[in-house]
N, CA, C and O atoms as a GROMACS GRO file, in nm:
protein
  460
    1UNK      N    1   1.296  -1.743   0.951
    1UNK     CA    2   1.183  -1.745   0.862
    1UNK      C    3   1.229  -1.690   0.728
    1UNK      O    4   1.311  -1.598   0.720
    2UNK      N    5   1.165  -1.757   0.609
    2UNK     CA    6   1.240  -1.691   0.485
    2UNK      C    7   1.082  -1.686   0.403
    2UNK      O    8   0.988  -1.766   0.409
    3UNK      N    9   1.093  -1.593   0.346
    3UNK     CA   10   0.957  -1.525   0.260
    3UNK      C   11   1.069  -1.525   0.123
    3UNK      O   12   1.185  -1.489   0.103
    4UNK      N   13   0.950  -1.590   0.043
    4UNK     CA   14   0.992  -1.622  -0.097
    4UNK      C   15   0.869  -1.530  -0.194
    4UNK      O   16   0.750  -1.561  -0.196
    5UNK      N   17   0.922  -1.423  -0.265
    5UNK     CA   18   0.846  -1.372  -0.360
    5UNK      C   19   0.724  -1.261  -0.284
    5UNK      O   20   0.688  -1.245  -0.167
    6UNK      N   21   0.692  -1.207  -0.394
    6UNK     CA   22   0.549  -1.113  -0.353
    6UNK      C   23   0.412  -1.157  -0.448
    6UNK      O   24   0.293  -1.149  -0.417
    7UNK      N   25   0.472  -1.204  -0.572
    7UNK     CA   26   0.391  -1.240  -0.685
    7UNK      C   27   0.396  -1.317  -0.744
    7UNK      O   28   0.504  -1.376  -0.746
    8UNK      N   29   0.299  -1.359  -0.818
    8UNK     CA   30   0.307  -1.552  -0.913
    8UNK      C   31   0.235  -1.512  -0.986
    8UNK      O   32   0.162  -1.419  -0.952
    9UNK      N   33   0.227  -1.568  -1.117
    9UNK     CA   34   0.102  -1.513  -1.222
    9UNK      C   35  -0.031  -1.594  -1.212
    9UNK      O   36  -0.068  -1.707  -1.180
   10UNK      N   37  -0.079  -1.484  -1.255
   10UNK     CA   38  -0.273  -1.542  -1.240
   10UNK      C   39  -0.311  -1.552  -1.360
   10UNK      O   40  -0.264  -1.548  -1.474
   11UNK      N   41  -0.429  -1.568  -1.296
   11UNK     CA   42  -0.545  -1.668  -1.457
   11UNK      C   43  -0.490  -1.583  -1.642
   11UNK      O   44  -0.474  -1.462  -1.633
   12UNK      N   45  -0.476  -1.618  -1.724
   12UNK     CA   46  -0.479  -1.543  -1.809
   12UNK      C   47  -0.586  -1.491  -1.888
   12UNK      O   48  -0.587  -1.443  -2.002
   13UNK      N   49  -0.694  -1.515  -1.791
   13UNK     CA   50  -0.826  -1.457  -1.880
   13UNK      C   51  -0.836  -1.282  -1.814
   13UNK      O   52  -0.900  -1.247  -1.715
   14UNK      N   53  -0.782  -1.227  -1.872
   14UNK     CA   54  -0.832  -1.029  -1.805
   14UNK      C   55  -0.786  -1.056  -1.654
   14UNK      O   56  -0.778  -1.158  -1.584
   15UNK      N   57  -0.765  -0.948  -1.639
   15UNK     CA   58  -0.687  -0.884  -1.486
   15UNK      C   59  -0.530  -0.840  -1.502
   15UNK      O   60  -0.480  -0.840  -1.614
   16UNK      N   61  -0.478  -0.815  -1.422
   16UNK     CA   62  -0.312  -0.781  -1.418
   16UNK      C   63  -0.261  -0.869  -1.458
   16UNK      O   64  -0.143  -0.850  -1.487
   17UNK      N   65  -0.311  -0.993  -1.477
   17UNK     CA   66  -0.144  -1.092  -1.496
   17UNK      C   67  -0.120  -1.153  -1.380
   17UNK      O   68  -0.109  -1.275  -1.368
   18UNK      N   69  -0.112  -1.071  -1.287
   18UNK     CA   70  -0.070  -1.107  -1.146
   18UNK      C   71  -0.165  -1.131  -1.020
   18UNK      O   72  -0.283  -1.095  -1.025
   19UNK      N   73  -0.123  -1.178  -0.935
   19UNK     CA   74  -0.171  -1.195  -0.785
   19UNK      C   75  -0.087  -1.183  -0.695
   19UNK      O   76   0.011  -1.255  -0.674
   20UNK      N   77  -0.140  -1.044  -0.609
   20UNK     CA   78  -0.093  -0.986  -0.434
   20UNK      C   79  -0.062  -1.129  -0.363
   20UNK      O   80  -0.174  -1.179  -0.354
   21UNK      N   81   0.029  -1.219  -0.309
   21UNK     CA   82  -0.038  -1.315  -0.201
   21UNK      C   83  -0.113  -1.257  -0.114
   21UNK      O   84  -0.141  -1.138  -0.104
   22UNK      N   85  -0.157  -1.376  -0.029
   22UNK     CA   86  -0.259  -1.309   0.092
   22UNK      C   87  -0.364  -1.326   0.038
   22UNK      O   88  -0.406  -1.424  -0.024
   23UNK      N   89  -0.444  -1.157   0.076
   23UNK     CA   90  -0.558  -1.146   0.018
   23UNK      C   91  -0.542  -1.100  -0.135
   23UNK      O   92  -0.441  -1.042  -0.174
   24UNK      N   93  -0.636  -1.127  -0.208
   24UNK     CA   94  -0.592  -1.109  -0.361
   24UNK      C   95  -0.564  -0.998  -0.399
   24UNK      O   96  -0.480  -1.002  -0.489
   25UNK      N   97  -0.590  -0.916  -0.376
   25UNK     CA   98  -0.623  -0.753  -0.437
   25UNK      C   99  -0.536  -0.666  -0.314
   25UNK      O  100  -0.431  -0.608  -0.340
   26UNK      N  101  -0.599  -0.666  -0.174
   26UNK     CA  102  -0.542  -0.564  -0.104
   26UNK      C  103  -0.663  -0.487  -0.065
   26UNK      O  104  -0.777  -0.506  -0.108
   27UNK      N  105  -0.638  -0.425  -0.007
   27UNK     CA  106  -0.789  -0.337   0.058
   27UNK      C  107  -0.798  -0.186  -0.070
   27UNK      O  108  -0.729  -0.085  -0.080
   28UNK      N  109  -0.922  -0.240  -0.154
   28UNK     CA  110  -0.906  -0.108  -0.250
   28UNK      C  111  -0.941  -0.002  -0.214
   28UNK      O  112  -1.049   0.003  -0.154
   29UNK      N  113  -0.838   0.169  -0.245
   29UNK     CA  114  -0.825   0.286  -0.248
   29UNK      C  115  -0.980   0.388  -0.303
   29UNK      O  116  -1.009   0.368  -0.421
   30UNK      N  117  -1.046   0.460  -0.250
   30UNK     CA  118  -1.109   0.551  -0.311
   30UNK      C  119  -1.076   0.649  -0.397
   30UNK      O  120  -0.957   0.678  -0.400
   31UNK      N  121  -1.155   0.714  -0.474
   31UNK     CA  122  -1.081   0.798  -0.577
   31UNK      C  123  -0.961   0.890  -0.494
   31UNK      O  124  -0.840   0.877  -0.515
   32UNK      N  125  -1.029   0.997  -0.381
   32UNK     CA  126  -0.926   1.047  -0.325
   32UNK      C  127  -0.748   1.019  -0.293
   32UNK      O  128  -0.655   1.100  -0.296
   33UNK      N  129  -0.747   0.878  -0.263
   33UNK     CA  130  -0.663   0.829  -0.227
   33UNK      C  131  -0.578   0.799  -0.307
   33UNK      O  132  -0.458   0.807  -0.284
   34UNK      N  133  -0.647   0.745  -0.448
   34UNK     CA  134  -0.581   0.677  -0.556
   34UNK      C  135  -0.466   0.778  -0.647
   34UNK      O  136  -0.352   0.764  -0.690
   35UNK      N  137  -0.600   0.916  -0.648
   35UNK     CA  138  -0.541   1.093  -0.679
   35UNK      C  139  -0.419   1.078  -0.666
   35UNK      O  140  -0.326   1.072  -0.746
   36UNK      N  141  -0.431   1.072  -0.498
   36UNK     CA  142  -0.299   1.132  -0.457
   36UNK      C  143  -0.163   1.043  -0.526
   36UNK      O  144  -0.075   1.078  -0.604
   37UNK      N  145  -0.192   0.917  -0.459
   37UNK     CA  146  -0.091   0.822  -0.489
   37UNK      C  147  -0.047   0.808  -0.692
   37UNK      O  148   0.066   0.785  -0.734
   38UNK      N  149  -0.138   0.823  -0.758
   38UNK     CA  150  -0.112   0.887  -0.905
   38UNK      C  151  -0.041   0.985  -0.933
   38UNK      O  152   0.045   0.971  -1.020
   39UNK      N  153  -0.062   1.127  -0.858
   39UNK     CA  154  -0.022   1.272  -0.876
   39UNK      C  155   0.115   1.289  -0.751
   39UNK      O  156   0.222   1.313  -0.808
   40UNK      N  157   0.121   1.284  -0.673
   40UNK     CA  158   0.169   1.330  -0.555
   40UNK      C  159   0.334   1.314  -0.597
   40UNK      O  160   0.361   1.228  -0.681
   41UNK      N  161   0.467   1.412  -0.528
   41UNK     CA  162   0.532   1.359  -0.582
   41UNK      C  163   0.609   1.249  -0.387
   41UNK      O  164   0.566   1.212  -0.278
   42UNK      N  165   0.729   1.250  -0.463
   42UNK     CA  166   0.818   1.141  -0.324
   42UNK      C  167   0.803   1.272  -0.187
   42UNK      O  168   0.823   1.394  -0.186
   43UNK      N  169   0.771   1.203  -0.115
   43UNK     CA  170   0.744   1.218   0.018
   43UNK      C  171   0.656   1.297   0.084
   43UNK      O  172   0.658   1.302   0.207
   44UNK      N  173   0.541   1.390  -0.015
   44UNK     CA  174   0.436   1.425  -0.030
   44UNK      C  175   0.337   1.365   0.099
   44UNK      O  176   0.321   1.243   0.095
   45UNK      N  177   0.269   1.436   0.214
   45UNK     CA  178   0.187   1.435   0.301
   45UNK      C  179   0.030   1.467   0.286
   45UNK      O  180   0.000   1.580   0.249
   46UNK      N  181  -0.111   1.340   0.323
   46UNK     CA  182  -0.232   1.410   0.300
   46UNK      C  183  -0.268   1.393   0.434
   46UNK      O  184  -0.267   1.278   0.479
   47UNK      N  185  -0.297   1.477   0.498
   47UNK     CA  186  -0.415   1.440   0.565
   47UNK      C  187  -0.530   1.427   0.572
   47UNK      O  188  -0.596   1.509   0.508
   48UNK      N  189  -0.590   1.338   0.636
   48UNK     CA  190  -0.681   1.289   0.641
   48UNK      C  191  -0.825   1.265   0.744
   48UNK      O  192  -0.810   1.160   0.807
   49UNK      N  193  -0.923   1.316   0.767
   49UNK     CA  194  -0.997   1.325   0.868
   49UNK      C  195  -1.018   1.182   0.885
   49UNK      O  196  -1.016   1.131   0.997
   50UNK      N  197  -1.042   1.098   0.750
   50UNK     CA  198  -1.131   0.964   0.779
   50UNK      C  199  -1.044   0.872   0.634
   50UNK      O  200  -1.048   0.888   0.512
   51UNK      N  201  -0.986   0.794   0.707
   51UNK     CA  202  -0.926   0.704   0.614
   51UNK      C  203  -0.966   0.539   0.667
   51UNK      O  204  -1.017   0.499   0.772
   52UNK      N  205  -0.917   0.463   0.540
   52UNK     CA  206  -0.939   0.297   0.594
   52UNK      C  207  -0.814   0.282   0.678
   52UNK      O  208  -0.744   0.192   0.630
   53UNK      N  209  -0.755   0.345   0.799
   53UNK     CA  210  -0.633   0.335   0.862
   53UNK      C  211  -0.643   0.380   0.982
   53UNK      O  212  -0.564   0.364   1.076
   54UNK      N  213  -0.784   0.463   0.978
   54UNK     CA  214  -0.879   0.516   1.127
   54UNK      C  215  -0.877   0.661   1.078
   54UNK      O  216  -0.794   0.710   1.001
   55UNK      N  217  -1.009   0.738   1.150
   55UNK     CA  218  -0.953   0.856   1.191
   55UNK      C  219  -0.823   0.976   1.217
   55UNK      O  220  -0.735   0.952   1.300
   56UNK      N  221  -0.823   1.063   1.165
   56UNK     CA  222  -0.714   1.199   1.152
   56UNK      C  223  -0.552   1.137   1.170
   56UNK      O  224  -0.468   1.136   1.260
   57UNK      N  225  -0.561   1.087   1.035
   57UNK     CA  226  -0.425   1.044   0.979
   57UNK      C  227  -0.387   1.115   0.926
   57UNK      O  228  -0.462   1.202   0.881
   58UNK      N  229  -0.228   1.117   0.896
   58UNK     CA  230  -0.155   1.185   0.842
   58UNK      C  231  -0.092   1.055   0.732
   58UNK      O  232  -0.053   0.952   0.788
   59UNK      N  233  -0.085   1.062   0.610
   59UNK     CA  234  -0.036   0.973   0.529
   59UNK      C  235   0.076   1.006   0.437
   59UNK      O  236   0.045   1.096   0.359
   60UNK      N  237   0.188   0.964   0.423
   60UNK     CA  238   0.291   1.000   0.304
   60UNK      C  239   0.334   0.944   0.242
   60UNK      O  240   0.380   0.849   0.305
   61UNK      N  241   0.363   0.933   0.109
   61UNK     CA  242   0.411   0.832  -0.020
   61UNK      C  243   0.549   0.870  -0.040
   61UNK      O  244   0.606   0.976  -0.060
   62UNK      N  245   0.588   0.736  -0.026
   62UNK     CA  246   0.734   0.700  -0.113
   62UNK      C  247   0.756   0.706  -0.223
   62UNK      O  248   0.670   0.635  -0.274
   63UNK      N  249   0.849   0.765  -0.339
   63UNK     CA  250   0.900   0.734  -0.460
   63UNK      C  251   0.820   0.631  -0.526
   63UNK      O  252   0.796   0.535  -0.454
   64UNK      N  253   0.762   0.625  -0.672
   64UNK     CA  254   0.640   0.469  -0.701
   64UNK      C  255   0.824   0.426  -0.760
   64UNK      O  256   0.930   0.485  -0.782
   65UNK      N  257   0.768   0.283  -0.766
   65UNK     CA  258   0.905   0.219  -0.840
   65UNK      C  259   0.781   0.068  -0.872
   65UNK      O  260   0.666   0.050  -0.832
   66UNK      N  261   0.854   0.001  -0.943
   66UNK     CA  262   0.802  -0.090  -1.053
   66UNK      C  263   0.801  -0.266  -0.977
   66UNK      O  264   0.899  -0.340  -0.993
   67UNK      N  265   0.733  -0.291  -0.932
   67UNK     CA  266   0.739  -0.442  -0.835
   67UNK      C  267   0.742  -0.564  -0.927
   67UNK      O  268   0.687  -0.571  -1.037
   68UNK      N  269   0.803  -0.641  -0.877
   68UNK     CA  270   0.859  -0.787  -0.947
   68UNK      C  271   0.681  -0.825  -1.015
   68UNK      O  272   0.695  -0.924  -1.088
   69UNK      N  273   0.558  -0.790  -1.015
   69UNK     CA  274   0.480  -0.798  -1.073
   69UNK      C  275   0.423  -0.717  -1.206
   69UNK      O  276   0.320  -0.712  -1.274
   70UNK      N  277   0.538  -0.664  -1.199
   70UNK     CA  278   0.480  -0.506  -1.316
   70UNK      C  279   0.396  -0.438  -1.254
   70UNK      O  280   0.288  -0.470  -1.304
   71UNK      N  281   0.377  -0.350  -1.163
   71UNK     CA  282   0.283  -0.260  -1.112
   71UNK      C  283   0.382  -0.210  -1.061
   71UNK      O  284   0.493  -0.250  -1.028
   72UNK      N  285   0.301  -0.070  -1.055
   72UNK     CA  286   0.334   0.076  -1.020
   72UNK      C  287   0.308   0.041  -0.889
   72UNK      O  288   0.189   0.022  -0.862
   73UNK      N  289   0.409   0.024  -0.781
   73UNK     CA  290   0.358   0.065  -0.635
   73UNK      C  291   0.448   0.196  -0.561
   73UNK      O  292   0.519   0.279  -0.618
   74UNK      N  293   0.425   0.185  -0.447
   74UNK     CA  294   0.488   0.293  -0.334
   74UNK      C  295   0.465   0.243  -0.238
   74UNK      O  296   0.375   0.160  -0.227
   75UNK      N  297   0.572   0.295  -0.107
   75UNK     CA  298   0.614   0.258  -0.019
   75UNK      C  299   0.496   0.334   0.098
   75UNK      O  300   0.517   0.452   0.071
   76UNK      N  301   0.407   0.335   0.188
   76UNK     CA  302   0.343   0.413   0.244
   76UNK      C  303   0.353   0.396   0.365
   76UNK      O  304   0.375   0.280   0.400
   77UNK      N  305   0.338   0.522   0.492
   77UNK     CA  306   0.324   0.554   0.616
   77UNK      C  307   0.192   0.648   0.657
   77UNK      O  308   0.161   0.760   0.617
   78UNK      N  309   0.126   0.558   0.753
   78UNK     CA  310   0.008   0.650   0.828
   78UNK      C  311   0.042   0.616   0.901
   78UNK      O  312   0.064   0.503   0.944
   79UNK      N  313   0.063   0.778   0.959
   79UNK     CA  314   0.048   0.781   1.090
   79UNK      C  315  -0.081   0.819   1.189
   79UNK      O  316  -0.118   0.933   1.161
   80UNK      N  317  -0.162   0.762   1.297
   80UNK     CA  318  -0.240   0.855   1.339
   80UNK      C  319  -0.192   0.926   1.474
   80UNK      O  320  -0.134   0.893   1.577
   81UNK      N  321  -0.262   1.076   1.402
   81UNK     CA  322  -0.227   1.166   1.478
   81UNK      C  323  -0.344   1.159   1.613
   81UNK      O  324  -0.337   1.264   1.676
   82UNK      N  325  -0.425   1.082   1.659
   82UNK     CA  326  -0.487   1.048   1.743
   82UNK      C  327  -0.392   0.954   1.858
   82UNK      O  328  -0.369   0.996   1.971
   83UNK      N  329  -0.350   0.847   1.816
   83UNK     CA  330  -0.284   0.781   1.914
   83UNK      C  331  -0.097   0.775   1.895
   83UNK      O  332  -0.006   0.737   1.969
   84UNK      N  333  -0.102   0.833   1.760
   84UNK     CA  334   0.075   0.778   1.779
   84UNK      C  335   0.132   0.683   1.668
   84UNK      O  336   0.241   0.682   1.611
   85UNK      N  337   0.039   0.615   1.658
   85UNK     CA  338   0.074   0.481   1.641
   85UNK      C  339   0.055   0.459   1.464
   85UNK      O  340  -0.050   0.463   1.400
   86UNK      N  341   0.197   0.433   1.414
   86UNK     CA  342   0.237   0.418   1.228
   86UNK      C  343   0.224   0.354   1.175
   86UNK      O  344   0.328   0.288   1.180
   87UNK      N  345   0.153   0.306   1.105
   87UNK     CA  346   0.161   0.193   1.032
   87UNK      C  347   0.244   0.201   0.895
   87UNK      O  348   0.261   0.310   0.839
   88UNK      N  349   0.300   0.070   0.838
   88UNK     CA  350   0.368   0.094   0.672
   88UNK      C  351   0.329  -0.028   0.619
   88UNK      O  352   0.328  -0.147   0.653
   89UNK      N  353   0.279   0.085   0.468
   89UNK     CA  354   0.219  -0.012   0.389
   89UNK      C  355   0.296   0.003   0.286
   89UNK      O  356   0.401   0.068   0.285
   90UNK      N  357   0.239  -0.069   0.176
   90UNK     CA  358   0.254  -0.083   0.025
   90UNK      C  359   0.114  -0.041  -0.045
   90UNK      O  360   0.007  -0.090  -0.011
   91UNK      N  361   0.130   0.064  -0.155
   91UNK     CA  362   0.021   0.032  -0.271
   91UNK      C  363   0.026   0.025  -0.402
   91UNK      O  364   0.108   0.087  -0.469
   92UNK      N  365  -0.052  -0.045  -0.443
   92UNK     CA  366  -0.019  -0.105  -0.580
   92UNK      C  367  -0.146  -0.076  -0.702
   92UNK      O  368  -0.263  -0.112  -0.689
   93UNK      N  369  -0.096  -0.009  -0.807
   93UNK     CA  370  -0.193   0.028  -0.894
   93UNK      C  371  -0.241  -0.128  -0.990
   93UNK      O  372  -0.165  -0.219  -1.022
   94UNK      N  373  -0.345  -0.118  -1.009
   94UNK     CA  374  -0.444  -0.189  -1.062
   94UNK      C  375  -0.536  -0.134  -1.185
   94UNK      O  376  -0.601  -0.029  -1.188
   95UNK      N  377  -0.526  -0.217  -1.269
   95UNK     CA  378  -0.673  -0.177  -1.361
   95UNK      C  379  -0.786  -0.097  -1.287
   95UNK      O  380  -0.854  -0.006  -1.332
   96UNK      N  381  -0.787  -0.139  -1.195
   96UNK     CA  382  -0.938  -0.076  -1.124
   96UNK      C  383  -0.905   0.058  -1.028
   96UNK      O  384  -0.981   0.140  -0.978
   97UNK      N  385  -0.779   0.047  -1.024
   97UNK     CA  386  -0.716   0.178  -0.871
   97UNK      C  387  -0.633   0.088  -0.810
   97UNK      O  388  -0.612  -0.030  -0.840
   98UNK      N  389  -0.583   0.161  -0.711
   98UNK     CA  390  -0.503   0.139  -0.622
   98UNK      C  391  -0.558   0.041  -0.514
   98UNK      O  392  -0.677   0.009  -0.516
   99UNK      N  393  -0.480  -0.002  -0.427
   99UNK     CA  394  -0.529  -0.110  -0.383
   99UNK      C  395  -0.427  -0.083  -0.253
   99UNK      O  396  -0.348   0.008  -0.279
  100UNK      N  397  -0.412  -0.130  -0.142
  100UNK     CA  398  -0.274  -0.106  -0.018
  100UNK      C  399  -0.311  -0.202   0.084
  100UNK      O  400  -0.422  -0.200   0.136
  101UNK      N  401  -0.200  -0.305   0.123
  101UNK     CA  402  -0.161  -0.383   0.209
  101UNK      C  403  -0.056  -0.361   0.325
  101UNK      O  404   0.012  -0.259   0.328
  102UNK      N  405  -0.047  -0.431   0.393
  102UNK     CA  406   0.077  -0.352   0.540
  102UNK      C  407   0.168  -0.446   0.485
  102UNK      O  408   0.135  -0.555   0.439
  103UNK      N  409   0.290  -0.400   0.490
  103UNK     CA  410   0.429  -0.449   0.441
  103UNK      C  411   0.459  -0.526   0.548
  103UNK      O  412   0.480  -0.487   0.663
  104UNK      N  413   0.461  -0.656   0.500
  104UNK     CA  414   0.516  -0.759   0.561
  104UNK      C  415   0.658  -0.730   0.671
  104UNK      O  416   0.683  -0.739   0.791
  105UNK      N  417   0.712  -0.698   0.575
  105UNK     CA  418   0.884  -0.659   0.594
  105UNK      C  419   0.879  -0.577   0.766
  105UNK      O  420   0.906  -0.618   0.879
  106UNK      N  421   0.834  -0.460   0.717
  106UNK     CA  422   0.762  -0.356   0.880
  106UNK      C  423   0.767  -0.456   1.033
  106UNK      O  424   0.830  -0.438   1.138
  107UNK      N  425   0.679  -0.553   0.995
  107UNK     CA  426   0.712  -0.635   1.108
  107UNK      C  427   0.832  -0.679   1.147
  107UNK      O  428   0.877  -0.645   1.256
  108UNK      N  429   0.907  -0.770   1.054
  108UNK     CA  430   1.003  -0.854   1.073
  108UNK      C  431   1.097  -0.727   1.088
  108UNK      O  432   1.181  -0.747   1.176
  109UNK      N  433   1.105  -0.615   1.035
  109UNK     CA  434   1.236  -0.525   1.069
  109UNK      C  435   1.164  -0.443   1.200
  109UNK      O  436   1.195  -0.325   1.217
  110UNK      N  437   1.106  -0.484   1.256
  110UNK     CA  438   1.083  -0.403   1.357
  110UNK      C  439   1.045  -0.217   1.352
  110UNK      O  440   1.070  -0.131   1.436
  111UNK      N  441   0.988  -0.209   1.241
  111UNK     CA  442   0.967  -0.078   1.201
  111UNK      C  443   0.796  -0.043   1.224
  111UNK      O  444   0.739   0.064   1.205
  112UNK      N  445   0.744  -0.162   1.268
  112UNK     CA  446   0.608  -0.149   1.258
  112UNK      C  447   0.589  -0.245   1.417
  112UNK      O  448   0.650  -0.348   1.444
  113UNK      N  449   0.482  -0.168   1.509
  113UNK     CA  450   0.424  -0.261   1.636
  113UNK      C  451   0.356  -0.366   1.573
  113UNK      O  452   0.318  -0.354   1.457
  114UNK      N  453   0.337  -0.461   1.633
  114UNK     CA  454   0.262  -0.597   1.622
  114UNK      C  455   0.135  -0.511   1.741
  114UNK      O  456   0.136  -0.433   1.836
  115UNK      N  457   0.054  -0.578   1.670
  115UNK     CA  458  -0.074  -0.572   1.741
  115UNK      C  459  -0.090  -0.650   1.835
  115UNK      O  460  -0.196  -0.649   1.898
   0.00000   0.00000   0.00000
């Protein structure tokens, strides 16, 4: 299987420029979340009673570095401390906040369970 690209440019009327494939945007961040991922530095831990990732997570950010779209993203891991079980994402700053999708990649490298 070969995956070509993350981004293509969008409409030029207002927005980033760009488009996430997939879903357009990504599941958007609350202020809390966005905080962190703004302020926090590389490898920085929040926990979390109640996140969009379930219940009493533990979450930590990667280094931000600059994506073939021009956005500020980072590399992300929740873990929940309820079952075990990690997920890795990506998030990507936006005009509006942050925004976070599950990294494709995770699967195919076997770093992430398939559901």
């Amino acid at each position: 299987m070969l995956l070509a690209g993350c981004a293509f440019p969008g409409p030029q009327s207002g927005g980033s420029g760009s488009v996430i494939l997939g879903d357009q945007q990504g599941r958007p961040l609350d202020e809390t979340l966005s905080g962190f991922l703004s302020g926090s530095s590389a490898h920085e831990i929040l926990n979390l009673s109640s996140s969009p990732w379930g219940a009493n997570v533990e979450l930590q950010a990667e280094p931000s570095y600059r994506a073939a779209s021009g956005r500020t993203c980072r590399h992300l891991s929740a873990l929940s401390l309820n079952t075990g079980k990690q997920q890795a994402l990506v998030a990507c700053e936006t005009p509006t906040g942050w925004v976070s999708r599950r990294r494709v990649t995770a699967l195919l490298n076997g770093t992430e369970n398939a559901r």
